[in-house]
C-alpha positions as CSV (number, residue, x, y, z in Angstrom):
1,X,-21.0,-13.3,-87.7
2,X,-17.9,-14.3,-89.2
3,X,-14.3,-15.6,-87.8
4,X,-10.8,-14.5,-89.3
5,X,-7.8,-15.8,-88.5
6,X,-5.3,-13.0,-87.0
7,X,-2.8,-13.5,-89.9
8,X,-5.7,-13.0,-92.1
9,X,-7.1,-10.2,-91.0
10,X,-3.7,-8.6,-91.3
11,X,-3.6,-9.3,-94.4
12,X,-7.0,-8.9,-95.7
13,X,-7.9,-5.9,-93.6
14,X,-9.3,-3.7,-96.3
15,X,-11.7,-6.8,-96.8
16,X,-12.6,-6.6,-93.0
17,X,-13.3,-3.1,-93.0
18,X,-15.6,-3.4,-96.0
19,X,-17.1,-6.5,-94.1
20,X,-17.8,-4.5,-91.0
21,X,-19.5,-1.5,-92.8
22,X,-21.6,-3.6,-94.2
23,X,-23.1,-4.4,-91.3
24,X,-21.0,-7.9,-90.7
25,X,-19.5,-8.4,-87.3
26,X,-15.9,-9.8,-87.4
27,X,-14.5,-11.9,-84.8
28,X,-10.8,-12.6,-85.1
29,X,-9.0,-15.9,-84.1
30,X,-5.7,-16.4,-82.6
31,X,-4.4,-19.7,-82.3
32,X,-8.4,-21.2,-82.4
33,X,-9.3,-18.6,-79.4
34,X,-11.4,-15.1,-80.4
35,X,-9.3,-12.2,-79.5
36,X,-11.1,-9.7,-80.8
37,X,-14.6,-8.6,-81.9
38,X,-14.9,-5.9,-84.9
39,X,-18.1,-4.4,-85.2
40,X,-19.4,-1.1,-87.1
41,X,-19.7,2.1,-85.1
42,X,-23.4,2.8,-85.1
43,X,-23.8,-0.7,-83.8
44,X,-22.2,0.5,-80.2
45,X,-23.1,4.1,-80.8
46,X,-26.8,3.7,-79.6
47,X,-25.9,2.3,-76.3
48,X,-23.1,4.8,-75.9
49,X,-25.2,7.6,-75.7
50,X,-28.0,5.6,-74.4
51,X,-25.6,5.4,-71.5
52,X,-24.3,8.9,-71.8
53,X,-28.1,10.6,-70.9
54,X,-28.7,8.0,-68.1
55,X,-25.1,9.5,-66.5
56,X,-26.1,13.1,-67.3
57,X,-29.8,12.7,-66.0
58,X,-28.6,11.0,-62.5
59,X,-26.0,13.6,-62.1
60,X,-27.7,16.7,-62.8
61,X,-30.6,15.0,-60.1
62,X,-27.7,14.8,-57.4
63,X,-27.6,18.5,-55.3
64,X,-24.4,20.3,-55.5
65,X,-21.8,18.6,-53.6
66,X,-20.3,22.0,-52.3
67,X,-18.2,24.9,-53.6
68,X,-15.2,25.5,-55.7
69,X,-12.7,26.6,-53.7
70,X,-9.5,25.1,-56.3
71,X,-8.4,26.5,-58.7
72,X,-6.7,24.5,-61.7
73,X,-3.4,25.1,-60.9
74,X,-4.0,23.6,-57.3
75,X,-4.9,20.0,-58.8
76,X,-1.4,20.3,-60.3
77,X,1.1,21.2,-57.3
């Protein structure tokens, strides 16, 4: 893991993204305190939809809460 100032990674931030998609995980600093944490998409991908099919397999278990009776408009009035 690597830390970058914020100034830095402004300025660098070609560098970071070509960091990142390397697999390298960016932290950036701010006045000596992490602010941020840059990291590649597949790397929070796998427990996105990990999460994802535990939500959709809980909720298609649950029975039907009851009937539509709305329509769309109704939500809006």
């Amino acid at each position: 893991m690597k830390s970058i100032s914020s100034a830095d990674a402004n300025r660098h931030f070609s560098a970071v993204l070509r960091d990142v998609s390397a697999g390298e995980e960016v932290i950036v600093v701010s006045r000596g305190k992490p602010v941020a944490k840059i990291v590649g998409v597949q790397v929070g991908d796998q427990t996105r939809q990990s999460a994802k099919a535990a939500l959709l397999k809980r909720l298609r278990a649950q029975p039907v809460s009851g009937a539509r009776n709305w329509t769309r408009n109704d939500l809006y009035e």
